[in-house]
C-alpha positions as CSV (number, residue, x, y, z in Angstrom):
1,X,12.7,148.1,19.2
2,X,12.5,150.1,22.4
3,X,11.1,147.0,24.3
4,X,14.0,145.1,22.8
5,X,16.4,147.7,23.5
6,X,15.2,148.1,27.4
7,X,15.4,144.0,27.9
8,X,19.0,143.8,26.0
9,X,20.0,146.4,28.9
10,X,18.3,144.5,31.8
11,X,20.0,141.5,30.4
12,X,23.6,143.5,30.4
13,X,23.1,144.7,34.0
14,X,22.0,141.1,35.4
15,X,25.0,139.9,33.8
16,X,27.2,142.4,35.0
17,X,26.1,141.3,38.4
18,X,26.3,137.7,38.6
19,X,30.0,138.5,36.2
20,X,30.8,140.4,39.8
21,X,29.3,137.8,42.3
22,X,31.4,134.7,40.5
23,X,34.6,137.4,40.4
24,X,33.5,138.0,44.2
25,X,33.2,134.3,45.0
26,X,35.8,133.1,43.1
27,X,38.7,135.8,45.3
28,X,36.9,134.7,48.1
29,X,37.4,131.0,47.8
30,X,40.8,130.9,47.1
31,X,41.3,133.3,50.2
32,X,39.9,129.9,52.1
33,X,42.2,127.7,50.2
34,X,44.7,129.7,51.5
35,X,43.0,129.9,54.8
36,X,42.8,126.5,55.1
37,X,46.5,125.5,54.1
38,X,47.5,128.0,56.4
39,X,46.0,125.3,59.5
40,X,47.4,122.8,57.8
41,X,51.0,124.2,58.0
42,X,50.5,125.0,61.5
43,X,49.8,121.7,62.0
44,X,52.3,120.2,60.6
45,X,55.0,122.7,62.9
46,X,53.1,121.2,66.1
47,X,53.5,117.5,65.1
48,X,56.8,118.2,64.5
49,X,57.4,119.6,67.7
50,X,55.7,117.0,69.7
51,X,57.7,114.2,67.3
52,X,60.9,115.8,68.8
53,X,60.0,115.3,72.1
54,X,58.8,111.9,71.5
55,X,62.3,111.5,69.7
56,X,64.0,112.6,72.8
57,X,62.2,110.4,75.8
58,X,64.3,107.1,75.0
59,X,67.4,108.8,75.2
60,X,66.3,110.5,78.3
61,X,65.1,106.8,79.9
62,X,67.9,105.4,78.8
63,X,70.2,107.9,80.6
64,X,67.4,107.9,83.8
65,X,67.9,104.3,84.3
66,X,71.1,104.1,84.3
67,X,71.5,105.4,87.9
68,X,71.3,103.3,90.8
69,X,68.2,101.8,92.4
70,X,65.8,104.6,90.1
71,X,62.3,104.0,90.3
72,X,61.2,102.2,88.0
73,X,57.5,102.8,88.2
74,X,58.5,106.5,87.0
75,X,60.4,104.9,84.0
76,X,57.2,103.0,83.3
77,X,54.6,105.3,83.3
78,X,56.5,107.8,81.5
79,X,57.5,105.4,78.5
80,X,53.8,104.3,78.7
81,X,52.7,107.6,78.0
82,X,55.1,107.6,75.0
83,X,53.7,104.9,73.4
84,X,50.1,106.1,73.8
85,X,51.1,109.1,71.9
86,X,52.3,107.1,69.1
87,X,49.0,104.8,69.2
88,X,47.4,107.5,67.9
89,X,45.9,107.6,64.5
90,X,46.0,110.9,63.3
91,X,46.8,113.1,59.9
92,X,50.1,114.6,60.6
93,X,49.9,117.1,57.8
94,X,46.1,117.7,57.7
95,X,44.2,119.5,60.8
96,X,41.5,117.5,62.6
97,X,37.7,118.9,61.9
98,X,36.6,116.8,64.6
99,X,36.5,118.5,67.9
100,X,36.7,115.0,69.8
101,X,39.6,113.8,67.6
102,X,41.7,116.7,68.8
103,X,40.7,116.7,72.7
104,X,41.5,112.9,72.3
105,X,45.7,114.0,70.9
106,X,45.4,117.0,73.3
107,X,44.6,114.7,76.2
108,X,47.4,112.0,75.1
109,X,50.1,114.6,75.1
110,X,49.4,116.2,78.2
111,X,49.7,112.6,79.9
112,X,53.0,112.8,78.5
113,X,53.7,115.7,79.2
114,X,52.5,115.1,83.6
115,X,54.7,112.1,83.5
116,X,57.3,114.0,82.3
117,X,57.0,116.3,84.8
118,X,56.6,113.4,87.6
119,X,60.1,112.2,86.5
120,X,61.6,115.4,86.4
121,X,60.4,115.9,89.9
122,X,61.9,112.2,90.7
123,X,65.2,113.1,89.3
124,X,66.0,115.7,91.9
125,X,66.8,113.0,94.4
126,X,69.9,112.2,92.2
127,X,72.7,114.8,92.1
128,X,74.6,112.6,90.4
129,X,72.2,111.9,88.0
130,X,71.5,115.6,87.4
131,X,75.7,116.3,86.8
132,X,75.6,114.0,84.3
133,X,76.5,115.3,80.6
134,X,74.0,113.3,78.9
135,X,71.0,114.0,81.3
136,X,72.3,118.2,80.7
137,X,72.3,118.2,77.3
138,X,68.4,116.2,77.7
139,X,67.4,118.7,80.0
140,X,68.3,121.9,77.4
141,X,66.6,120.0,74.8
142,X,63.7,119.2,76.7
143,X,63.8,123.1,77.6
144,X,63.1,124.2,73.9
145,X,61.2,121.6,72.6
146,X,58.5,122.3,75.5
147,X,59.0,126.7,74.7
148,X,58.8,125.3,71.2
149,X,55.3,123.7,71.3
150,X,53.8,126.2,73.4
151,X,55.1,128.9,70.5
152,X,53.3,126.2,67.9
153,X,49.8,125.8,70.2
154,X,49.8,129.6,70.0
155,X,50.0,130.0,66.4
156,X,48.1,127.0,65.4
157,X,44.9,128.1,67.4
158,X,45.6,132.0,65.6
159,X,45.7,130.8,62.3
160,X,42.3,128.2,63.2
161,X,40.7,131.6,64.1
162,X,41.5,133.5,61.0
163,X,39.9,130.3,58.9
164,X,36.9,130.2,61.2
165,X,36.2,133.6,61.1
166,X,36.9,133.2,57.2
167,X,34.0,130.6,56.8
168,X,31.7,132.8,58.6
169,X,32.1,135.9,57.0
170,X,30.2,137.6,53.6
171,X,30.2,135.8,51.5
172,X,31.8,132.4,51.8
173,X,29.2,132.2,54.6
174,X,26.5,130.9,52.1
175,X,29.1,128.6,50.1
176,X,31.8,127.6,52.4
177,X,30.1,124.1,53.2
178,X,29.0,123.0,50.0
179,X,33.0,123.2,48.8
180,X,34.1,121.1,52.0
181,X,35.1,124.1,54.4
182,X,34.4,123.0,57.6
183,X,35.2,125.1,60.9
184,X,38.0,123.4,62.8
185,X,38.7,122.9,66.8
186,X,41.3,125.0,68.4
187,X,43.6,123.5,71.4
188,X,41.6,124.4,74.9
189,X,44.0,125.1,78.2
190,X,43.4,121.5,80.2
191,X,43.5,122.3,84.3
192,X,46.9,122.6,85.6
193,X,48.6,122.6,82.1
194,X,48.9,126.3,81.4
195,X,52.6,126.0,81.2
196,X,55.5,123.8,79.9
197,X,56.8,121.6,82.3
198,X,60.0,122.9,83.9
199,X,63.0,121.5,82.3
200,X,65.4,124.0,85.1
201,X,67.4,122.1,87.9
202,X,68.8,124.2,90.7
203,X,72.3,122.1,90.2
204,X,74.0,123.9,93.1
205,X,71.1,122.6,95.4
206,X,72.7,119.9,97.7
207,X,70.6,116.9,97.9
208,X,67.8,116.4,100.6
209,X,68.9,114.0,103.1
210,X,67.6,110.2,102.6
């Protein structure tokens, strides 16, 4: 009986303890899920920022070209850039896991984003360009949009960290890749693009003589 007694007891204790590892495992897992939706929300801010952007480019070409003997080249490369953007095939509402997949949309934007810039820079040389309404009311919605996906790097590359760190911590460590939680990439600064391009005109700036 006292054998019996003594294994009935080891049996309790080995049952408390796995009862405690599933209840462990179990918090900890849907602390991932959360983890994990938590990327995929930030995600979904930053396409929605860089779709508004997008949104705004014909309306800003359309105004561009308007004024007299513009060059075109500028118009070109910038609506080129546009549409390699919106070649891309990517999950708007589900963060990439592949590292190259992201560097690939990171590097696609950021053209955009230079020959934005470019044009910005070519659009100084009209004054009457700059004074017009449309092009002013581009230009201060160009302004946020660009703040605003900074603002939406930031916070998608902060929540990415929190999951990562998540994945690799006790004790989803030693389960995290059997239930499909991969680590995912983070945005890296590219050379020369560690700001918004300025959307800011100096409009009391007479024009440089031709």
């Amino acid at each position: 009986m006292k054998k019996v007694a003594i294994g009935c007891g080891i049996l309790l204790v080995l049952g408390i303890i796995v009862l405690a590892v599933v209840l462990g495992a179990g918090g900890s897992y849907n602390q991932l899920v959360k983890r994990a939706q938590a990327v995929d929300a930030s995600w979904a801010q930053v396409q929605n920022v860089y779709q508004r952007r997008a949104d705004l480019i014909p309306n800003l070409v359309a105004t561009v070209s308007g004024a007299a003997n513009f060059e075109k080249s500028t118009l070109t490369e910038i609506t080129a850039a546009r549409a390699s953007v919106g070649q891309l095939k990517i999950d708007p509402n589900s963060a990439p896991t592949d590292a190259a997949k992201l560097a690939e949309f990171d590097k696609a934007q950021s053209g955009l984003s230079s020959a934005l810039s470019r044009l910005l820079v070519v659009i100084e040389r009209y004054p009457d360009l700059k004074a017009n309404s449309n092009f002013r009311d581009l230009q201060a919605q160009l302004e946020g949009t660009e703040n605003r996906i900074s603002v939406e790097r930031g916070r998608f590359n902060e929540a990415v960290q929190s999951y990562n760190t998540a994945i690799k911590s006790f004790p989803a460590v030693f389960y995290a890749g059997w239930f499909g939680f991969k680590e995912k990439p983070y945005f890296t600064a590219i050379a020369g693009a560690e700001t918004p391009p300025k959307v800011q005109f100096d409009f009391g700036k007479p024009a440089p003589a031709k």
